[in-house]
KEMAR-651273 format. One record per atom (N, C-alpha, C, O, CB): x, y, z. Coordinates in steps of 0.05 Angstrom, whole numbers, plus 5000, padded with zeros to 4 digits. Each point is the difference from the previous one (the first is absolute). Glycine has a CB too. Layout:
// residues N
XYZ...
This chain:
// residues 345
481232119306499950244983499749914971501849874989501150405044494549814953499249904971502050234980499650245002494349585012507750104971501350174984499549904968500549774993503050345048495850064946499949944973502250174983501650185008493449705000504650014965502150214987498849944963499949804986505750145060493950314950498750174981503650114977501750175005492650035040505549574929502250004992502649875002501950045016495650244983502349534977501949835011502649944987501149785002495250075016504550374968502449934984502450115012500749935022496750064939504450255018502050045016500850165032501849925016498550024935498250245052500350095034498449815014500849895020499550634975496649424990498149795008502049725017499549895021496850304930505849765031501949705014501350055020500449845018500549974945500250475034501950095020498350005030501149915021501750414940494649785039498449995021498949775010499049985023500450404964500749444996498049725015502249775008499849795011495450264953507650135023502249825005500750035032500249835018501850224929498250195055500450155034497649795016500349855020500950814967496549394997496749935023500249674995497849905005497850614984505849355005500549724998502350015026500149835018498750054921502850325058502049905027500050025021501249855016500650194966495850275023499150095024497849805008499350015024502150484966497149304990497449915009500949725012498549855012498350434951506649685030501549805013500950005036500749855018501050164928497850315050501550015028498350125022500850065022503649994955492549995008498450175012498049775000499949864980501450655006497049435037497749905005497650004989498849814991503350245035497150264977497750134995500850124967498050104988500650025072503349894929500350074972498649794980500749775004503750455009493549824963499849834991498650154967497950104995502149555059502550304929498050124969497749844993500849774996503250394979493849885024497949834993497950134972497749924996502849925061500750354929499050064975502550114980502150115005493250005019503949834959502450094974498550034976498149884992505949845024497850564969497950174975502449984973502050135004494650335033503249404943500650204972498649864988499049795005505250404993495749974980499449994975501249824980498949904980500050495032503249604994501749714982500249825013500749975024502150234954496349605003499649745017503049895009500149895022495349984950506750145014502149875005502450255018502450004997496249624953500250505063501250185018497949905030501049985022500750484935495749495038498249975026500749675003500449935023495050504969504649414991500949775006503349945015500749825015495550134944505250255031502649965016498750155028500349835017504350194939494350195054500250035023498649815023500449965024500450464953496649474998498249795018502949755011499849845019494150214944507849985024501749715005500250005031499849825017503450164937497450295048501350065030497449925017499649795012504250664978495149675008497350005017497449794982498650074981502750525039498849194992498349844986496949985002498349924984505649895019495950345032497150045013499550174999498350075016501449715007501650454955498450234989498550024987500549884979501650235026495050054993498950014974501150194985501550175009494749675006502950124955501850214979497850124982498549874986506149845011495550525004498850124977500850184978501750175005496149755024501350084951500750134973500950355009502050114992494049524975502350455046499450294996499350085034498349895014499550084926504250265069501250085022496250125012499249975023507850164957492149955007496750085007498349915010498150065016502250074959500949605008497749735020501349865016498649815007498550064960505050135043501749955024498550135015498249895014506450064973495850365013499350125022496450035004498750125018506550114977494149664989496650044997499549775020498650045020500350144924502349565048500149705021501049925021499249835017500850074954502150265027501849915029499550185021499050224996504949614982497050055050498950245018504149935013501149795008490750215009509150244980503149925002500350145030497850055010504349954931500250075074501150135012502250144987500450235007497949515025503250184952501850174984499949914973499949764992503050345045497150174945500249924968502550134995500550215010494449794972507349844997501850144988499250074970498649854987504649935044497550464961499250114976502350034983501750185003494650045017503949534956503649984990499050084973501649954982501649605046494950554966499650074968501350214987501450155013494749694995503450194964501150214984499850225013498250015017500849814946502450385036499150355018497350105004498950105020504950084960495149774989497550244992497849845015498050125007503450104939498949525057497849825015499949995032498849845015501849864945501250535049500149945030498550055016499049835015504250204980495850365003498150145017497649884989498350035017504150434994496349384965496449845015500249825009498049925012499150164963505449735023499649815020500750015028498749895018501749904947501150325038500650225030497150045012498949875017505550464963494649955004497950015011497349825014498750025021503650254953497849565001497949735002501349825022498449905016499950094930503649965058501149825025498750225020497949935011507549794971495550535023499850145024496450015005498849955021506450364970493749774985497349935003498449805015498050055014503150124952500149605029500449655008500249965023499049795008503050104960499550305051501049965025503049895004501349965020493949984987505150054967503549894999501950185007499750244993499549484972503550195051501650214995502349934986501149785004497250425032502649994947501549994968503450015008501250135017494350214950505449485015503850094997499450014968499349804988504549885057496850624942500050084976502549984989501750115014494850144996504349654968502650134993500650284984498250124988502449405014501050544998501550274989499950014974501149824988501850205045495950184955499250265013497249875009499049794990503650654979496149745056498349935001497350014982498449814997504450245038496850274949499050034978501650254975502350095001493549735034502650224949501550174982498950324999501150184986499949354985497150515041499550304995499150115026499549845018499350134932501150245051499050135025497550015016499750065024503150144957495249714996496649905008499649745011498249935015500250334949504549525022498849845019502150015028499149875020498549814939504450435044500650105021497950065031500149955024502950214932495349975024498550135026496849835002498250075016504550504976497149244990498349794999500649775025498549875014501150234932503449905053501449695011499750115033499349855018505249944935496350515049499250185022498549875022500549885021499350454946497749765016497350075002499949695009500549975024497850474939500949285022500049885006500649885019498249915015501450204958503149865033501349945023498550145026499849855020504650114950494950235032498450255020498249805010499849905022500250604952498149474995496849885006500549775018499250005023498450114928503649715038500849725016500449965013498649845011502250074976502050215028501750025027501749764996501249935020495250295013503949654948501949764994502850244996500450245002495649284968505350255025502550025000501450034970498549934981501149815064502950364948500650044973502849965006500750155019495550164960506149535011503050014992499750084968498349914985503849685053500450634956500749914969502249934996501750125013495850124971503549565000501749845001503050154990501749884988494349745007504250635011503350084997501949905014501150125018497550224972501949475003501549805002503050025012500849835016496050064949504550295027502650205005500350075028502149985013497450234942497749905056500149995030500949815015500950065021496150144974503049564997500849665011501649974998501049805010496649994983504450434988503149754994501350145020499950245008500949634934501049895068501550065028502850194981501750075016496849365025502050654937501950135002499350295000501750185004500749444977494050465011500050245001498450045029499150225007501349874939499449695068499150015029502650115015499850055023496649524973505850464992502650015019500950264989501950125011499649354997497150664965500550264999498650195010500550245000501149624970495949985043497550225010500750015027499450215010496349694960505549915048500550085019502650105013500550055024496049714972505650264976502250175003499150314997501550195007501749414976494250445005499750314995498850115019500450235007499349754952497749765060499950175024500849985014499350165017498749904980504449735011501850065029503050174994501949995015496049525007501950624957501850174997502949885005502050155005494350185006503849394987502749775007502550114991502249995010495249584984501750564978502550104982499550284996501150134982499749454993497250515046499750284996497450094970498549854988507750175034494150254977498850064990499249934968500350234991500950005049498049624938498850014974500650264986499050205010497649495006504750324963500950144988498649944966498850174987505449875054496149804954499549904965499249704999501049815013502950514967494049664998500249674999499649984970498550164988499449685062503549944936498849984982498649704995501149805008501850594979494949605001500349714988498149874969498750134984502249835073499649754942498550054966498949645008500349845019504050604933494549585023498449745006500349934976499750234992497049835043503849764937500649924978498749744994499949805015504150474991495049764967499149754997500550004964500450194985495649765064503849794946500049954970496450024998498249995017507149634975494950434974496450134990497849645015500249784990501650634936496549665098498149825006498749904974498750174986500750045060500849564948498749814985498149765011498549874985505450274992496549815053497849895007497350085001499049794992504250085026495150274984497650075014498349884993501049854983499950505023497049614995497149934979499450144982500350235008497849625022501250154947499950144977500650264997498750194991498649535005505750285014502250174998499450225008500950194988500749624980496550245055499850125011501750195020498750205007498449504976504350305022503050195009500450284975500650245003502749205018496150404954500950304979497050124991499650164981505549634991493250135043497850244997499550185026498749965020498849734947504050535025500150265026496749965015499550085023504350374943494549445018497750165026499349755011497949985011499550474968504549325019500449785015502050005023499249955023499449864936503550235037501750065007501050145020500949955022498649934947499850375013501750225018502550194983500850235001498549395043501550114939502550064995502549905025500049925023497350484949504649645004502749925023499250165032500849935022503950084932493950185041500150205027498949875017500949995023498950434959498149465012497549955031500749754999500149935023495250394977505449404980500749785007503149975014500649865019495850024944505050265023503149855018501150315014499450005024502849524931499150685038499950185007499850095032501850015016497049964938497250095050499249925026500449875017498650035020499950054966503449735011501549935025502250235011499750115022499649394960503150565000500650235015499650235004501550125015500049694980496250294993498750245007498049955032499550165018500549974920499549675061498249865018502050015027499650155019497449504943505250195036502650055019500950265022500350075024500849674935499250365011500850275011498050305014500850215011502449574951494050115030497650075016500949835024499350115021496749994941504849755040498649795029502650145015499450125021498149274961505450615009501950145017499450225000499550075023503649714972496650404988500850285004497550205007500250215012503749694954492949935021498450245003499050074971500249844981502650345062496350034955499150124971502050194991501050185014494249784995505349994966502650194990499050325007498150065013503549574941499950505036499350264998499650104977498550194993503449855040500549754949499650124971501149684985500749785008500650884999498149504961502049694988499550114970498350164993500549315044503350414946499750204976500449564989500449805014502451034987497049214976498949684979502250054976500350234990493049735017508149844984500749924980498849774983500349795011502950395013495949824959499349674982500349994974500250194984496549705042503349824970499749914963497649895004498649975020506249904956495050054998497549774991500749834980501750044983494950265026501749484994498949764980499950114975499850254999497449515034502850144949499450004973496650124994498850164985505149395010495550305026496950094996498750205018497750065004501949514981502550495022499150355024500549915028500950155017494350084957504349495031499749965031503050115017502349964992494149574996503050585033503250025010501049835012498449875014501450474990503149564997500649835007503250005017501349835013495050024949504150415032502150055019499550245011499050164984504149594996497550365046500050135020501350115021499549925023498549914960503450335013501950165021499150215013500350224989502849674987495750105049498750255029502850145013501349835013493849825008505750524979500850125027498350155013498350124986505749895000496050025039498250065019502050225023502449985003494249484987502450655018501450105032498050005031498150145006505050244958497749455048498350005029501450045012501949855006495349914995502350565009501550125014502950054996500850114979496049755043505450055000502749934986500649844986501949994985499150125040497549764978500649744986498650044966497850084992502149595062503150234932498350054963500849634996501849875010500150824959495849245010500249764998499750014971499550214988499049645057501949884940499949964973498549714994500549825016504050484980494049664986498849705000500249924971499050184985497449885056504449744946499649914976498249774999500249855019503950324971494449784995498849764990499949944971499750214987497949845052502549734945499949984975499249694989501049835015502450594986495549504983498849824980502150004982499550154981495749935024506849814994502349994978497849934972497649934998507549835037497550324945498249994967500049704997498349864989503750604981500549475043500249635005499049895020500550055024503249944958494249775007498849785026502849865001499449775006494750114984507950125008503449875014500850065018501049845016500650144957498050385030501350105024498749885026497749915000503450534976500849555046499049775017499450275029501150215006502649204971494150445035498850265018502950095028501949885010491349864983505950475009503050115014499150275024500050234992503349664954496150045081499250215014502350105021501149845016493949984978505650415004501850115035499450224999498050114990506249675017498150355010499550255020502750025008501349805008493750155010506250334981502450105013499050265022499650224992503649644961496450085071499850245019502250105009501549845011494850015001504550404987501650125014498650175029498350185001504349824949498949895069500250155029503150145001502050004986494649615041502550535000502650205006502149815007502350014991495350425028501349335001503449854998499449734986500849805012501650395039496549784933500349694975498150004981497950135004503349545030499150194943498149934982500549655005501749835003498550674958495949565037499849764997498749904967497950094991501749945066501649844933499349864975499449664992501549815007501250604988494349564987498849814999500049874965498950134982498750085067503249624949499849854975498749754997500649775007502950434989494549914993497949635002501349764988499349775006496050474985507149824988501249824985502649915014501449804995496350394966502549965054502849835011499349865030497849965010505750434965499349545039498549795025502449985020501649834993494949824975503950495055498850185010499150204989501750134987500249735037494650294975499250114989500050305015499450234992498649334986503050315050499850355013503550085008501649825005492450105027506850334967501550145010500650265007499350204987501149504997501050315043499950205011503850154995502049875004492849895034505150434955502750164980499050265034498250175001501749724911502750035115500150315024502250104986501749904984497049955071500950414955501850175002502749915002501450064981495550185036504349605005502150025005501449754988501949875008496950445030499949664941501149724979499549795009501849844996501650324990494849745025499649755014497450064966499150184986502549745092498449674928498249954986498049805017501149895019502050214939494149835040498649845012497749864980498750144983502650135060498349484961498649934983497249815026500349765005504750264944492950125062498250035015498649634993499649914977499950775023500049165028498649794997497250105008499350135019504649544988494350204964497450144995498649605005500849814986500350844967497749335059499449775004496550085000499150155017506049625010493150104949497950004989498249865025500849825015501350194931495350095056498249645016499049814981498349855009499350385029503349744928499049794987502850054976500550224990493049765025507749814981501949984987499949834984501149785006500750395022496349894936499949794982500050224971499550244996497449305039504050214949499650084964498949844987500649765003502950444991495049874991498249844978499450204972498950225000498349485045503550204939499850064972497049934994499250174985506149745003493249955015497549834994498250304997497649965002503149465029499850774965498350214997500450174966498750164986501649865075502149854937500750134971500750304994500050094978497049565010503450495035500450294998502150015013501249825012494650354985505050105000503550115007498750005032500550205014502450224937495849405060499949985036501749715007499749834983494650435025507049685009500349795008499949995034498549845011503950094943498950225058501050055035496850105000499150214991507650005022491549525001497650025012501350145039498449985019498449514938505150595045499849995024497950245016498449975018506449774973496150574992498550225003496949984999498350095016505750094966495649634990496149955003498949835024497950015012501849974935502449875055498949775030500350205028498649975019503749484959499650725021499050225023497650194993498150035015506849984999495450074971497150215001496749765003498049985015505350504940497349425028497149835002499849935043498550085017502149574913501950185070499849965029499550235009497649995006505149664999498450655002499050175011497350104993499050165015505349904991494749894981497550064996497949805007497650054999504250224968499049545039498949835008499849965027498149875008503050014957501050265054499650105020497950215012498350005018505549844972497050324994498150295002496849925000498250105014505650224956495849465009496849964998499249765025497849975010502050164930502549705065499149815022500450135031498649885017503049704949499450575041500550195018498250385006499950165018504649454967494650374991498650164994501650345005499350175017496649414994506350424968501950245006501050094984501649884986499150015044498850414966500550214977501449844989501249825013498650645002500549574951502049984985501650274998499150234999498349414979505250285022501850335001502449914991501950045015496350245028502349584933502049914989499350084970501750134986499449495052496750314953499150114969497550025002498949884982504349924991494850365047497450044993498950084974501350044980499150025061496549984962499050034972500250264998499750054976497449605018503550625024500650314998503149994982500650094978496550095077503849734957503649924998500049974963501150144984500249485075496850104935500749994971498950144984500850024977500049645028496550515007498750174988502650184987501249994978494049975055505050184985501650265008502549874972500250114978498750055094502449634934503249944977497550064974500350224990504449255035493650404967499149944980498850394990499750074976499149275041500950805001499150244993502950124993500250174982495249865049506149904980503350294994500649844974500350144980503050035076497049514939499549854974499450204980501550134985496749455037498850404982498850144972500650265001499250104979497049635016504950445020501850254990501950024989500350194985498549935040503449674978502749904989499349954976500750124980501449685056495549914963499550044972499350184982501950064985497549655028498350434983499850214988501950195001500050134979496449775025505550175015503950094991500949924985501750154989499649885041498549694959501149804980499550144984501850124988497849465024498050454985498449974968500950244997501550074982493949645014503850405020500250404999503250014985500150124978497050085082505249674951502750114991500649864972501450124984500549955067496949684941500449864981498350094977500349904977501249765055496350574973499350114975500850274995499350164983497149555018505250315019500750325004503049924986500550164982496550085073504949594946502050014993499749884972500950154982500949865064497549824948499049824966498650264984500049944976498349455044500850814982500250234982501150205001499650194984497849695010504650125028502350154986501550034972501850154997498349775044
């Protein structure tokens, strides 16, 4: 299986770090192209892969190579033409999140995907982690009964990595909403469905962008709450959970502490659930608030299944990220909507 990867810095490492471990344990796995634009980001990934070729610019990768799978680790706003152009290619794509930023290319990435008949993962990543794998299937086997409330938030200090700071230009971006955010909005689509409703809280940046974000939503009985935020400080250190309440327990998740899962029954018992990963590693070598490659080394492997086996993706298809990335850009424009509605008061 020819896999390339288009972008090679910070999610870019996180992914070739996984496809270095899987290509250890897999036969037929093998990266044989690599893309950036900075030389001293494409030279660290060539380290790994020495019988790769490397190119400057993710276009002529895919113009040269004839791959079986392309990963697409670039900035946001660069995702849906190279998407497309892979799918064009005959390639089939693992995009990362968001998959794009507006609703046209939404229905471009569609369309594409249609023409081709290839295959599409987007890389919401959150689907993979075994602790919200253990909340999705406490909600449909009803273990603790019925879902009542959930809340959760995702926190980061202000992103200072990107390539030419690309994170604080909204029509790069997204904003806090469609880059970090979308994961639990994305989540809570994948458990619950499509809200019914949801009313937006936010601030902003100095320079308009928003950067913090508070959704409540109601699906059905169930009312949920989501925070995400870009602290004013690159110090604050990144910080994701979730408190679900069921009729007999809450279960609660803290990415910073360790045991990270707990289960709070009814009848005062406490439990703290063995969540045992299929790839159990950390590496900093990516320079971003990521380290626990274990979640990216499952999704890539599952998707790697799906295309060597030839079988739906139904973990994060390209409808799936469409769809987060569309309720996204409603939240956002809620942002903006309440943050100019309240600043002239």
């Amino acid at each position: 299986m020819r896999i390339g990867v288009i972008g090679c810095g910070g999610m870019g490492t996180t992914h070739y770090l996984s496809l270095k471990v899987l290509s250890e344990k897999e036969d037929d796995v093998e990266v044989v192209a690599l893309s950036d634009c900075r030389k001293e980001f494409l030279d660290k990934a060539a380290s790994y892969f020495p019988e790769a070729a490397t190119y400057e610019y993710g276009m002529e990768l895919l113009e040269k190579e004839q791959l079986d799978i392309v990963h697409i680790c670039l900035p946001s706003y660069l995702h849906a033409e190279h998407a497309v152009k892979a799918l064009e290619k005959g390639m089939n794509v693992l995009v990362e999140k968001p998959v794009c930023l507006t609703e046209e290319d939404c229905q471009m990435l569609l369309e594409a995907e249609k023409r081709s008949g290839k295959k599409v993962m987007v890389g919401q990543v959150v689907r993979s982690f075994e602790e919200y794998k253990y909340l999705k299937e406490a909600y449909d086997t009803e273990k603790f009964g019925k879902l009542k409330s959930i809340t959760m938030e995702r926190i980061s200090g202000d992103v200072k990595w990107g390539f030419e700071d690309w994170f604080h230009k909204e029509e790069k971006s997204g904003s806090v909403v469609l880059d970090l955010h979308v994961h639990d909005l994305d989540f809570l689509r994948y458990m619950l469905g499509e809200p019914d409703s949801f009313q937006v809280k936010a601030s902003r940046f100095e320079s308009g962008m928003i950067n913090h974000i508070i959704t409540e939503y109601e699906f059905g009985d169930v009312f949920a709450t989501a925070e995400g935020i870009w602290d004013e400080s690159p110090a604050m250190k990144f910080h994701a959970a979730f408190r679900a309440h069921f009729e007999d327990a809450t279960i609660e998740f803290n990415g910073a502490q360790s045991p990270s899962l707990t289960v709070y029954k009814k009848d005062g018992t406490v439990e703290t659930p063995e969540l045992k990963a299929e790839y159990e590693g950390e590496s900093d070598v990516a320079g971003i608030n990521v380290s626990n490659l274990g979640p990216y080394y499952t999704e890539i492997k599952y998707f790697q299944e799906c295309v060597r086996e030839d079988k739906p993706v139904e973990v994060a298809p390209l409808i799936e990220g469409a769809r987060s990335v569309q309720l996204g850009i409603k939240e956002w424009n809620a942002a903006k909507e309440y943050v100019n509605a309240h600043e002239n008061k």
